[in-house]
C-alpha positions in Angstrom: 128.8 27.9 91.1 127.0 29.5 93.8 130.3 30.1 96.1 130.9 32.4 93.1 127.3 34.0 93.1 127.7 34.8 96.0 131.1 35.8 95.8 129.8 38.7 93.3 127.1 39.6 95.2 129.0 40.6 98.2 131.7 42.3 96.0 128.5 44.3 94.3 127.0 45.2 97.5 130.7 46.7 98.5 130.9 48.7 95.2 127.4 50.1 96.4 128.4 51.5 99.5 131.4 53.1 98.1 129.1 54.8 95.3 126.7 55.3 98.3 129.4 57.4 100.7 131.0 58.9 98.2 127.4 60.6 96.6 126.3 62.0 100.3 130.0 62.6 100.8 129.4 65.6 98.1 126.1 66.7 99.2 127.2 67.0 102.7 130.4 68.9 101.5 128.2 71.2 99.1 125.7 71.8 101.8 128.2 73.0 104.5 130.1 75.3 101.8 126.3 76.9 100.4 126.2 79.6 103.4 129.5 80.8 101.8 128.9 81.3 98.1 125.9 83.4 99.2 127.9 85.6 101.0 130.1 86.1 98.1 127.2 86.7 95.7 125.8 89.2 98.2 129.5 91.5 98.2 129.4 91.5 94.4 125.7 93.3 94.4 125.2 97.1 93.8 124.5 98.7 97.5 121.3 100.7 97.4 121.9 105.0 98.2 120.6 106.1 101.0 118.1 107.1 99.4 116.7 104.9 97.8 116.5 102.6 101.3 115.1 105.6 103.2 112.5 105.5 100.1 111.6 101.9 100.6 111.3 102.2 104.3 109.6 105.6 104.3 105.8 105.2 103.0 105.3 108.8 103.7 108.3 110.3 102.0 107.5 107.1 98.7 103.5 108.5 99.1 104.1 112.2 98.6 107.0 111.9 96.1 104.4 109.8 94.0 102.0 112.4 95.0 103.9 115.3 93.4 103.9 113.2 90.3 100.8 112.7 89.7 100.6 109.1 90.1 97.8 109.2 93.1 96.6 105.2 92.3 100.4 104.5 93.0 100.6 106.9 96.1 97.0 105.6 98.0 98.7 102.3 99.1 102.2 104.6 100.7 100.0 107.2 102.2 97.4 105.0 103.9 100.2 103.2 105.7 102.1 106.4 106.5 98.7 107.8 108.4 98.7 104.2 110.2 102.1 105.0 111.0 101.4 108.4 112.6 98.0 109.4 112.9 98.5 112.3 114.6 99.6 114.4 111.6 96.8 116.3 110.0 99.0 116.7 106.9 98.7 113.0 106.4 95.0 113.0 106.3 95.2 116.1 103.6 97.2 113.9 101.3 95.4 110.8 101.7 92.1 112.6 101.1 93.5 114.3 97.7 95.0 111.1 96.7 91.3 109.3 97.3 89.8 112.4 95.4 91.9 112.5 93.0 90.6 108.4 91.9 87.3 109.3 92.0 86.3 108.3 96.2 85.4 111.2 97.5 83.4 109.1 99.8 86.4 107.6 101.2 87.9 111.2 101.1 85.2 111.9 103.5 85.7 109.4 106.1 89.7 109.9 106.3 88.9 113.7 107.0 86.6 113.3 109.6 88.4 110.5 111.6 91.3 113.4 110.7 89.3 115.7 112.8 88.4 113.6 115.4 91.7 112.3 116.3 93.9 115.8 115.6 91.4 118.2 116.0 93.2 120.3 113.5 91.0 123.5 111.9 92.6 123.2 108.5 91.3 119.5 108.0 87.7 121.7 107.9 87.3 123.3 105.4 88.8 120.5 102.9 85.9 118.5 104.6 83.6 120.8 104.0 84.4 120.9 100.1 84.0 117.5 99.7 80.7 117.3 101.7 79.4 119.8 100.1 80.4 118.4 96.7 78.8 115.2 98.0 75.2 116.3 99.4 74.5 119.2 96.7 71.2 119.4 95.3 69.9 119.4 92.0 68.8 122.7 91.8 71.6 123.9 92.8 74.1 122.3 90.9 72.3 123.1 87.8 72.0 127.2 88.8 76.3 126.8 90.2 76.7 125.3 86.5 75.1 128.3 84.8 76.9 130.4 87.0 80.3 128.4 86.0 79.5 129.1 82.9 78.7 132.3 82.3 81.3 133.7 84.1 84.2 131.6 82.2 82.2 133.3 79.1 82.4 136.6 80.6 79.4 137.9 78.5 77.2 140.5 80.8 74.1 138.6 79.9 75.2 135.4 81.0 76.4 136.6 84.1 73.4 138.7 85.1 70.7 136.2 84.5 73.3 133.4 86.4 73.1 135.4 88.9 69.7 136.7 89.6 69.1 132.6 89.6 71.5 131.8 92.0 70.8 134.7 94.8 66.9 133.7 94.5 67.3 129.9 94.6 69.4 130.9 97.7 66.1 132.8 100.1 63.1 131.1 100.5 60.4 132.3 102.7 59.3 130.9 106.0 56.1 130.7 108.1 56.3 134.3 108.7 56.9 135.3 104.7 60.4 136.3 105.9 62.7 135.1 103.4 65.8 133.1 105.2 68.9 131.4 103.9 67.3 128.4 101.9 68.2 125.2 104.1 68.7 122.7 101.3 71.6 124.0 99.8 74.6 123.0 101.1 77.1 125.6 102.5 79.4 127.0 99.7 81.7 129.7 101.6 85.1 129.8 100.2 85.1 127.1 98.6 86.0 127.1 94.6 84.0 125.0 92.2 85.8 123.4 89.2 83.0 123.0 87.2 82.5 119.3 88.8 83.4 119.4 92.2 84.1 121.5 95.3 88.0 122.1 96.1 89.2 124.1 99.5 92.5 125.9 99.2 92.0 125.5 95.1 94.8 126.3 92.7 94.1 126.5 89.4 91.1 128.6 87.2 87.4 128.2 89.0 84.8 130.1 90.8 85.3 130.9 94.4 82.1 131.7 96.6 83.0 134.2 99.7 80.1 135.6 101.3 78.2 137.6 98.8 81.1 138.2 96.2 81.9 135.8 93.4 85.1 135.3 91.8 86.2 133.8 88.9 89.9 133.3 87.3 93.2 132.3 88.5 93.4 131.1 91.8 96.1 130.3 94.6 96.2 128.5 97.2 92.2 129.7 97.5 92.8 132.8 97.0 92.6 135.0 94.2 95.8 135.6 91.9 95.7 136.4 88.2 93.2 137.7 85.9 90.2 137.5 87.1 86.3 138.7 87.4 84.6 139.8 90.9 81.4 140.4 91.6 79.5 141.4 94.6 75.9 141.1 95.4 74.9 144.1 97.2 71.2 144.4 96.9 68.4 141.8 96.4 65.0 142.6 95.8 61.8 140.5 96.5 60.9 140.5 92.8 64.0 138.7 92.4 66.1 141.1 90.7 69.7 142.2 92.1 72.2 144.8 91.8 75.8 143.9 91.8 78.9 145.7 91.4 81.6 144.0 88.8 85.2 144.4 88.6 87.5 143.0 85.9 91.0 142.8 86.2 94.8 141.8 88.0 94.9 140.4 91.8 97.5 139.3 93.1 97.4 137.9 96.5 93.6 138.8 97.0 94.5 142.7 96.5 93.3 143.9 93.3 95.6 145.8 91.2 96.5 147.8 88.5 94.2 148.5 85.8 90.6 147.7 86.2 87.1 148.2 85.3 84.2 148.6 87.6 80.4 147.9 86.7 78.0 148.4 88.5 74.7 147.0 87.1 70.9 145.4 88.4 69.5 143.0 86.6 66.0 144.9 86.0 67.4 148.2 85.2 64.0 149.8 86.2 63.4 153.5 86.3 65.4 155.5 89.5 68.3 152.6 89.0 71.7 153.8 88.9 74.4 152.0 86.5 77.9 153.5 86.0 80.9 152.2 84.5 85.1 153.3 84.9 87.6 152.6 84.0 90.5 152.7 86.7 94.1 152.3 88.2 95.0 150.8 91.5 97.5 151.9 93.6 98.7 148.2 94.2 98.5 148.3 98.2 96.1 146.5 100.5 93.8 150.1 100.3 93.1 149.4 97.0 93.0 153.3 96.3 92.0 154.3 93.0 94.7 157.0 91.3 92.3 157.3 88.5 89.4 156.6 87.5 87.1 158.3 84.9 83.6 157.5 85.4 80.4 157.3 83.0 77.1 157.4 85.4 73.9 156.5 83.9 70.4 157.6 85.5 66.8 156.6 84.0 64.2 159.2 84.3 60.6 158.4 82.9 62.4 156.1 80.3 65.3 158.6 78.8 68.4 157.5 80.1 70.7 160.4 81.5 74.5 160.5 81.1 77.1 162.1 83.6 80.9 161.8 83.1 83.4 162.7 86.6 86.6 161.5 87.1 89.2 160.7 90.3 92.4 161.7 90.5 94.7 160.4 93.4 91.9 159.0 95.5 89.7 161.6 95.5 86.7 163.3 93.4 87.6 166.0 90.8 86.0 169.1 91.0 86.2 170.0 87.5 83.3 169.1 86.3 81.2 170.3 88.8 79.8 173.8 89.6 78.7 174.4 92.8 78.8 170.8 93.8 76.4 170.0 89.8 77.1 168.5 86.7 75.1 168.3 83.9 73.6 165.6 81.7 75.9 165.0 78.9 74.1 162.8 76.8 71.3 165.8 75.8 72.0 169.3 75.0 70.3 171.7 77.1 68.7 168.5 79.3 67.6 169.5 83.0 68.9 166.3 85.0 71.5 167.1 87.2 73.8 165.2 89.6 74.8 166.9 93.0 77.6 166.0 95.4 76.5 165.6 98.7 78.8 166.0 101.6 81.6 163.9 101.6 81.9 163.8 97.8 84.8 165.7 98.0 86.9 165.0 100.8 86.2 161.3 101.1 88.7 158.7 100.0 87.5 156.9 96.8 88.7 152.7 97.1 87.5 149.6 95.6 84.3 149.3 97.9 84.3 145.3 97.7 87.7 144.2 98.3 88.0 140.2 98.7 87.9 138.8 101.9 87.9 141.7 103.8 85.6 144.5 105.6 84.4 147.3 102.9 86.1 150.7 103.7 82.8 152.1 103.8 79.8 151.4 106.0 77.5 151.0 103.1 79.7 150.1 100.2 76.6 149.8 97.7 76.2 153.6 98.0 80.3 154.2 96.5 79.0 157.1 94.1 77.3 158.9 96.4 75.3 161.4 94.6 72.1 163.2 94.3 69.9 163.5 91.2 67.6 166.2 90.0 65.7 166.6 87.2 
């Protein structure tokens, strides 16, 4: 009995090592074919355009075209690698700081710009800076009088905008040791930059108010400039009382250059007795001049509380002489009234232009005094 035991166990132990061979047999055979079917499977899968490979090894090109969508969140990631890519492209630190603006970190916006400026140098990383610093540190009183100013001019309403302004241009002077009154040095810095009506922007596009110097624009804007329908005024006189006189001109730019048909108004906001107001009505010749081809002008000037009324008009650039004799016209607002208005020198032969255009040097050496004229009574 146990020859045959034995006999069984030997002949199971063989069956077992033929089962055995044959199992790693396969896996040796499967393991050395493997390399193989990958290959295969790799042929039959769609090759990726060019395009689409330059896109997933280009974070720059992936940033900007997620940029130009709108999709900033999506973009940050791309464009933060593309500037460690190439930090010496100021353009880099431009988009990066939108796309960190545009989620709400203007803080981080901050910090890319000026690490922009200190490793490029470049001038036109500045003012973007400046925006957002400015946007950053403003103070409370002068966010709320920018607001009202926002405000009224997107209303448009004369009111508004007068009382706006008189706030802003005295929250801007205080007075020093000397009673001098200086640039108030709390406010932060505001020149031509465009408020949104939340933030600062530098080379805006879109509708906002854009501060340069002492004129104030609001309407369509490009590229920082303006371009569309708009409102401008400039701040030509402030008086210690706090009251100021402005001059206001609604109508078409177009790359900065106003153009077309316009209104001027000139205006103070305490019309008090020996103040001169006038409004026209005018057209542009459309050129950097900004001549005026006509313009017929309605001149108001308070004497002892009546207010007097003189009408003139411009033809081609220059003063018509038609309602004058002698160099006088009368008051038309009262029959037989004494006030008179008088040319005085130039009246006559001197080119009549918009006296504020934006971003450049009046034509005249004291653009406030545009209507040059004398009054009698």
């Amino acid at each position: 009995m146990r020859p045959i035991i034995k006999g069984l166990n030997v002949l199971i132990a063989v069956l077992a090592s033929c089962i055995l061979g044959l199992t790693l047999y396969g896996v040796l055979r499967q393991s050395v074919e493997l390399p193989d079917l990958i290959v295969a499977h790799a042929e039959t899968q769609p090759q990726a355009t060019s395009s689409e490979s330059t896109d997933y090894g280009d974070p720059w090109g992936e940033g900007t075209r997620l940029a130009e969508q709108g999709l900033w969140e999506q973009a940050t990631d791309h464009l933060e690698f593309a500037l460690e890519q190439n930090p010496e492209e100021p353009e880099r630190y431009l988009l990066l700081a939108q796309a960190y603006r545009e989620t709400g970190r203007d803080t981080d916006a901050a910090e890319v710009l000026r690490s922009g400026v200190a490793v490029t140098g470049a001038e036109e990383l500045e003012l973007p800076l400046k925006a957002i610093e400015s946007s950053l540190e403003i103070p409370e009183d002068q966010r709320v009088f920018l607001e009202a100013l926002y405000t009224a001019f997107s209303a448009g309403e004369e009111a508004l905008i007068s009382g706006a302004l008189q706030n802003w241009e005295s929250g801007q002077r205080v007075q020093d040791d000397a009673g001098n009154y200086i640039q108030n040095p709390l406010w932060v810095k505001t020149g031509n930059l465009t408020w949104d009506g939340e933030r600062f922007w530098g080379d805006y596009t879109g509708t906002g108010l854009l501060l340069y110097g002492e004129s104030i624009y609001y309407g369509t804007i490009s590229q920082g400039v303006p371009n569309g329908d708009g409102i401008c005024v400039a701040v030509h006189t402030w008086f210690p009382d706090g009251a100021v006189s402005y001059l206001r001109l609604d109508g078409q730019w177009e790359n900065g250059v106003a153009l077309g048909e316009v209104e001027f108004h000139e205006r103070c906001t305490d019309a008090a007795e020996h103040v001169t107001e006038y409004d026209m009505t005018a057209t542009l010749d459309g050129t950097t001049a900004e001549v005026i081809t006509h313009g017929e002008v309605t001149v108001r000037f308070s004497v002892n509380g009546t207010v007097h009324t003189f009408l003139i008009a411009i033809q081609n650039g220059t003063l018509s002489q038609a309602e004058f004799s002698n160099g006088v016209t009368h008051c038309s607002a009262h029959s037989g009234c004494r006030a008179t208005l008088s040319v005085r020198n130039d009246s006559f032969s001197k080119t009549y232009q918009n006296p504020y255009p934006w971003a450049k040097k009046s034509p005249y050496e004291e653009p406030w005094d545009f209507l040059n004229f004398s009054y009698g009574y």
